[in-house]
C-alpha positions as YAML, in Angstrom:
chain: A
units: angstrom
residues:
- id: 1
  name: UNK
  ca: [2.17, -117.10, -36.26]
- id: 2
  name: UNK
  ca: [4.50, -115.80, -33.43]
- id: 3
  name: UNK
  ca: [6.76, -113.11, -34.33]
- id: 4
  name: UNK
  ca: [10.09, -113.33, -33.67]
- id: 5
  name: UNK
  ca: [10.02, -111.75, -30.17]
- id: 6
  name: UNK
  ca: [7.75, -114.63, -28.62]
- id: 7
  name: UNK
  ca: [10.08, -117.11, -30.26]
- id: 8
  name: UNK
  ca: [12.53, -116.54, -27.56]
- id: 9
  name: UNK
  ca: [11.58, -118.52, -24.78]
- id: 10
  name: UNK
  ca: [12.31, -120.54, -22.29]
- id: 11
  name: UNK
  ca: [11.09, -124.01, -23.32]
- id: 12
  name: UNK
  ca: [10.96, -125.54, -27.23]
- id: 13
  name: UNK
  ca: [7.56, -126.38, -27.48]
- id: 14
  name: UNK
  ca: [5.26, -127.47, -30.77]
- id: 15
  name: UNK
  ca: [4.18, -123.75, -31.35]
- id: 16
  name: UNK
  ca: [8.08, -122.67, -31.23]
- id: 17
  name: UNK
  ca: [8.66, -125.73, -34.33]
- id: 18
  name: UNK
  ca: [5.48, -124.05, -35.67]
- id: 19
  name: UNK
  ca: [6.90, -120.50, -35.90]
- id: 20
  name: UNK
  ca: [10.62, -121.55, -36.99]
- id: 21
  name: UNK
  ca: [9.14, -124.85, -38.92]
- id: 22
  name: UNK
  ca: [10.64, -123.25, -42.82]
- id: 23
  name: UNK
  ca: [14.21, -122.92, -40.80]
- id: 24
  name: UNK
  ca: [13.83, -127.01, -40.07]
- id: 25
  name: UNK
  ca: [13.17, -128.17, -43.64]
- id: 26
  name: UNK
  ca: [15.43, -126.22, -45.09]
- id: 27
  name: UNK
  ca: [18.30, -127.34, -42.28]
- id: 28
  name: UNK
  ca: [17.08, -130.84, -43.24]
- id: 29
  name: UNK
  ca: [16.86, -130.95, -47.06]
- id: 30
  name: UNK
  ca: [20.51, -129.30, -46.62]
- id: 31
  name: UNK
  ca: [21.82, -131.80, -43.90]
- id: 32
  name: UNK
  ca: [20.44, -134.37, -46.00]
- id: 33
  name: UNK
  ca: [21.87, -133.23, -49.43]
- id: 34
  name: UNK
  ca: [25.30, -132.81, -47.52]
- id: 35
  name: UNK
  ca: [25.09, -136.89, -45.93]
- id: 36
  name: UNK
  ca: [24.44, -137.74, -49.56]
- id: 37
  name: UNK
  ca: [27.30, -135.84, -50.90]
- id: 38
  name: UNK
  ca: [29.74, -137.32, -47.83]
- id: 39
  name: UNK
  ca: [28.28, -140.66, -49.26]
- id: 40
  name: UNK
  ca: [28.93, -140.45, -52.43]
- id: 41
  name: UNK
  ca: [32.55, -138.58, -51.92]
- id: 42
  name: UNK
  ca: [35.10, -141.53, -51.79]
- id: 43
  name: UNK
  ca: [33.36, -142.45, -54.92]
- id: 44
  name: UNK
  ca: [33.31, -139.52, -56.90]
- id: 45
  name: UNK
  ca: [36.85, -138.02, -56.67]
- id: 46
  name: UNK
  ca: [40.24, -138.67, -56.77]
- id: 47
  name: UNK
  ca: [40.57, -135.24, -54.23]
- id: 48
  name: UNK
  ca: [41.59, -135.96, -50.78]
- id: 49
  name: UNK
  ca: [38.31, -137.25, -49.15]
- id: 50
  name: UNK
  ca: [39.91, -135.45, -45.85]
- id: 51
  name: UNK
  ca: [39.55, -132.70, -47.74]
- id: 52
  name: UNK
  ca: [35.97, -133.39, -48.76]
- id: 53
  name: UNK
  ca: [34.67, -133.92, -45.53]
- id: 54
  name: UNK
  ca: [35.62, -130.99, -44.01]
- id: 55
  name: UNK
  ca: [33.92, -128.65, -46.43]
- id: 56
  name: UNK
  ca: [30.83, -130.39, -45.60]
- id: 57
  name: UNK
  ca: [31.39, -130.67, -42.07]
- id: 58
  name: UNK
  ca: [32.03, -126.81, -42.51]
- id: 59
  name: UNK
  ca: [29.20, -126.10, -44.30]
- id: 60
  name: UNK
  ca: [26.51, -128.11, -42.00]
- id: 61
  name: UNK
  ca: [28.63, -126.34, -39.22]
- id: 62
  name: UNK
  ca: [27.76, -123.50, -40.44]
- id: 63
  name: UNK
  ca: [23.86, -123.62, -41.55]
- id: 64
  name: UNK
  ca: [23.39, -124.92, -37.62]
- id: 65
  name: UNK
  ca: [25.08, -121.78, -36.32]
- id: 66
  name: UNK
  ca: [22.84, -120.01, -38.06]
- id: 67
  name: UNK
  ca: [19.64, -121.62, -36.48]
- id: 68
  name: UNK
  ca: [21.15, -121.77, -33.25]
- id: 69
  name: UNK
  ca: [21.39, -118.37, -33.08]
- id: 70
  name: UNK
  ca: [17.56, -117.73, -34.37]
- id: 71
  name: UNK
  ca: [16.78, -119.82, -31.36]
- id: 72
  name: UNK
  ca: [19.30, -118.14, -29.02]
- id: 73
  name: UNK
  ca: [16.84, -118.56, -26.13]
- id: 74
  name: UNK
  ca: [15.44, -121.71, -26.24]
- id: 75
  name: UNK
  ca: [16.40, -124.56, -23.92]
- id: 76
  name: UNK
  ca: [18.99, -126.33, -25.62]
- id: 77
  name: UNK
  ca: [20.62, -123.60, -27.95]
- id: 78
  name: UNK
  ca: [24.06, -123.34, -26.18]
- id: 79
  name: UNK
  ca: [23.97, -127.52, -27.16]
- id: 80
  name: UNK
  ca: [22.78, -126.78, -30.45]
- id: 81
  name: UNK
  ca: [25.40, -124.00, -31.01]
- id: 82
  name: UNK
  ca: [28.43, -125.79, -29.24]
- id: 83
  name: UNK
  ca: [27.71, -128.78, -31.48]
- id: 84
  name: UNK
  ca: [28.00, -126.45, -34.63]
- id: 85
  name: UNK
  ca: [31.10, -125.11, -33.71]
- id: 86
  name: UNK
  ca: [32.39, -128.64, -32.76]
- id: 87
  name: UNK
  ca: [31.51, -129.68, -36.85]
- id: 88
  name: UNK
  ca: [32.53, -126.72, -37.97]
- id: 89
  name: UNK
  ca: [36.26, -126.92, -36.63]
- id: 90
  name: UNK
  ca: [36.98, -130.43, -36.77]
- id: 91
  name: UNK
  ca: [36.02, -129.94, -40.24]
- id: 92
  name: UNK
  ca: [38.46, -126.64, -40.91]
- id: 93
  name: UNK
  ca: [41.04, -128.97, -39.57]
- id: 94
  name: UNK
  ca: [40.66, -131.32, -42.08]
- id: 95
  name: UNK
  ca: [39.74, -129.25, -44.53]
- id: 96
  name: UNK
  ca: [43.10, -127.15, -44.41]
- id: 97
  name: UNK
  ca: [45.67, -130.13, -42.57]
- id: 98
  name: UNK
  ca: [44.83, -132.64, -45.59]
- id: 99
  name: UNK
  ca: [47.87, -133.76, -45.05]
- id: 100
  name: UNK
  ca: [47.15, -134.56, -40.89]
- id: 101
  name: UNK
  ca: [49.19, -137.72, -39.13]
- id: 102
  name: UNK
  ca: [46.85, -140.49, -40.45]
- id: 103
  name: UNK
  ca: [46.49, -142.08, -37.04]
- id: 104
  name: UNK
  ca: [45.32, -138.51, -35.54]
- id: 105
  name: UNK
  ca: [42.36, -138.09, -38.26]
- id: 106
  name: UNK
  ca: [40.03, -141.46, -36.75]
- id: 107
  name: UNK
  ca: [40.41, -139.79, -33.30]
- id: 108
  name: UNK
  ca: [39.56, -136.58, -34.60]
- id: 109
  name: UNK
  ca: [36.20, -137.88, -36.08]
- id: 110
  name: UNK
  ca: [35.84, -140.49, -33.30]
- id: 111
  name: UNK
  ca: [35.75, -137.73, -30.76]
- id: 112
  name: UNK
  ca: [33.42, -135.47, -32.97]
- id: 113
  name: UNK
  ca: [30.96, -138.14, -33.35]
- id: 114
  name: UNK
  ca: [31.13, -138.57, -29.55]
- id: 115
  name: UNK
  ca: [30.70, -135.14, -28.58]
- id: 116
  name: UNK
  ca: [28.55, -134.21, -31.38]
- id: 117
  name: UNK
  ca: [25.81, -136.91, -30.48]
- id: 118
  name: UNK
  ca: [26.21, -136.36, -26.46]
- id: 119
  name: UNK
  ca: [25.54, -132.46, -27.38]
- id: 120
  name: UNK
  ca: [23.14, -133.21, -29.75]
- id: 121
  name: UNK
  ca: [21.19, -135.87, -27.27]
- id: 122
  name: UNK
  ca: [20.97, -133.39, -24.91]
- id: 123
  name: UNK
  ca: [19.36, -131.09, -27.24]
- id: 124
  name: UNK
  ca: [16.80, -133.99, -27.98]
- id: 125
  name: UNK
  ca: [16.26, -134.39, -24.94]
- id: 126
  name: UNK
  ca: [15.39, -130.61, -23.86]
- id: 127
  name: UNK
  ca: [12.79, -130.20, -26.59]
- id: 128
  name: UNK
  ca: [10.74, -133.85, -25.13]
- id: 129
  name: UNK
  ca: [7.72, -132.40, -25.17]
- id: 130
  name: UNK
  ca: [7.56, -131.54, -28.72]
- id: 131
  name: UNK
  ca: [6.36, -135.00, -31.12]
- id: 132
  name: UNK
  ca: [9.71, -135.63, -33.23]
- id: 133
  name: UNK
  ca: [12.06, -135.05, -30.20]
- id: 134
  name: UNK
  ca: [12.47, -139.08, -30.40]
- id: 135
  name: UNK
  ca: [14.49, -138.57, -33.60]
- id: 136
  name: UNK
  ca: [16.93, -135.86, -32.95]
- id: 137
  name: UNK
  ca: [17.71, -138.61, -29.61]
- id: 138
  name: UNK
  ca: [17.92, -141.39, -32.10]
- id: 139
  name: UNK
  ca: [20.50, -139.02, -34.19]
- id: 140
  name: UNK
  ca: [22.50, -138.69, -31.78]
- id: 141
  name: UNK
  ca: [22.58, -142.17, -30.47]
- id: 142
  name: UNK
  ca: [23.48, -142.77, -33.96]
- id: 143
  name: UNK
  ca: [26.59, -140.94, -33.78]
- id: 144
  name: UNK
  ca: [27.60, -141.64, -30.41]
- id: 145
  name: UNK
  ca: [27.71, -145.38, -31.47]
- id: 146
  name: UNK
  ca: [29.63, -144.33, -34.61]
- id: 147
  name: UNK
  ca: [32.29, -142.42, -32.78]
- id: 148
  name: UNK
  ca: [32.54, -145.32, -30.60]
- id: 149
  name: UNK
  ca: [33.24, -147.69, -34.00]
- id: 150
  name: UNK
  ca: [35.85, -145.35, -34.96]
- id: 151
  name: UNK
  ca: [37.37, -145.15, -32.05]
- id: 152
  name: UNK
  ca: [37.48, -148.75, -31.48]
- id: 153
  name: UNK
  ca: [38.50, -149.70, -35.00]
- id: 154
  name: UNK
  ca: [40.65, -146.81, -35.13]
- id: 155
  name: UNK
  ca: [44.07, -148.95, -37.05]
- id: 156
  name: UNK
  ca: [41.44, -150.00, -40.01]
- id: 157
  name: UNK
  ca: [39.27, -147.38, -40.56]
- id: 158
  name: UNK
  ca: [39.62, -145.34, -43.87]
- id: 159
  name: UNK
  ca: [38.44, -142.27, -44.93]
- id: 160
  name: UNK
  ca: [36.03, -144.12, -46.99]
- id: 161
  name: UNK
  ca: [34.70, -145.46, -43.65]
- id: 162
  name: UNK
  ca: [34.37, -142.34, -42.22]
- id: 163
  name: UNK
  ca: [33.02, -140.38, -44.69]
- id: 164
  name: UNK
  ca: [29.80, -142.73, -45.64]
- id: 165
  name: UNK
  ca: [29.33, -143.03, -41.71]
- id: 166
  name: UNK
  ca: [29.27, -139.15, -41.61]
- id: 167
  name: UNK
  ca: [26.79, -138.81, -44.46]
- id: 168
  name: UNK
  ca: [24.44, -141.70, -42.94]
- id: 169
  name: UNK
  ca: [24.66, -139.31, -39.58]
- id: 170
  name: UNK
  ca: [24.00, -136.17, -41.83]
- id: 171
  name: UNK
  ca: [20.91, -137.97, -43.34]
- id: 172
  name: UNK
  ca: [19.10, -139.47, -40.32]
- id: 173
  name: UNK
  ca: [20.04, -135.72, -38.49]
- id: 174
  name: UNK
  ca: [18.25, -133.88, -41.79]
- id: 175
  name: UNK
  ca: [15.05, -136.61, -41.50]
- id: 176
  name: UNK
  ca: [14.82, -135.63, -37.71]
- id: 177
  name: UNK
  ca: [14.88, -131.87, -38.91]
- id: 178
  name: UNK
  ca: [11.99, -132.74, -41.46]
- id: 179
  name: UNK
  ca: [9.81, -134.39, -38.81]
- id: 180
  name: UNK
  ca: [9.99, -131.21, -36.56]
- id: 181
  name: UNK
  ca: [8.82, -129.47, -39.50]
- id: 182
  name: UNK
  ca: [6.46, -131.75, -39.78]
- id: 183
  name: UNK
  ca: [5.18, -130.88, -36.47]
- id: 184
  name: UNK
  ca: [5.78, -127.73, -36.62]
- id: 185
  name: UNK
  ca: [3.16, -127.73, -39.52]
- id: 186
  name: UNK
  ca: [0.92, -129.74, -37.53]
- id: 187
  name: UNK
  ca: [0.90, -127.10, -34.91]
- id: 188
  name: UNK
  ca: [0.37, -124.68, -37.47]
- id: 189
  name: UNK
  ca: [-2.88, -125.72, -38.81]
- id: 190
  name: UNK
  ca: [-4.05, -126.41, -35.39]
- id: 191
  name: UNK
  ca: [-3.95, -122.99, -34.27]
- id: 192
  name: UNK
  ca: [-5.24, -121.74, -37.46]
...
């Protein structure tokens, strides 16, 4: 197994998911648990759901900080990190401005999804070569079409809306995660 050292690179390739392959399943079974939770939100509180959001946007800002950093070289990390920082504020906004202009809050999110899924297809996009790549793109195209829904629909979305679209984004994003640990595990036992 590579050591940290050979990790930074230049290009994301199967035996860079092979070395960092723990850091994706745990990102995923967390991104996942945190689209669940988003999901489930509007439904399990009377606590402002603007509120809500923002801690997990927050907290899945801050796990992908944390991995775009362990991949500071790699094509791709200054996407990877810029989308982090992008969830991580727009979430600190809402978390602490519950009480935001109503209006401003589905152009908020509109323009995270936006940005978040352009960033995050470029990322895709940069690690082609390595099987799974397909999904992060997918993930993104995901949210780019949902911060175009928001943004379109803007005078009838609700929280409500916004939330369960977040959480579906968070859960496809943490099953793309799991297949590049899945690869990375396949590139694994190949060397081996």
């Amino acid at each position: 197994m590579p050591n940290p050292q050979e990790i930074r690179q230049s290009e994301f390739t199967p035996d860079t998911a092979a070395a960092v392959r723990h850091r994706f399943l745990v990102l995923g079974l967390v991104s996942v648990a945190l689209g669940v939770a988003a999901i489930l939100l509007p439904l399990a509180t009377t606590y402002p759901v603007a509120v809500g959001l923002g801690l997990i946007l927050m907290a899945i800002g801050l796990a992908d900080v944390f991995h775009a950093f362990m991949l500071r070289a790699s094509h791709g990390f200054l996407l990877g990190w810029l989308s982090a920082i992008l969830f991580f504020f727009v979430g600190l906004v809402l978390a602490v401005s519950p009480a935001l202009e109503p209006m401003s809050v589905p152009y908020l999110l509109g323009l995270m999804f936006l940005l978040g899924g352009g960033l995050r297809a470029g990322k895709g996009l940069n690690m082609a070569p390595v099987p799974g790549w397909r999904w992060v793109v997918a993930s993104s195209v995901l949210g780019i079409a949902f911060g175009a829904w928001i943004l379109f629909q803007w005078r009838t979305v609700t929280m409500a809306d916004i939330s369960v679209l977040a959480g579906i984004s968070m859960v496809v994003d943490g099953f793309s995660r799991m297949t590049l640990f899945m690869t990375g595990r396949s590139a694994a036992r190949n060397r081996a």
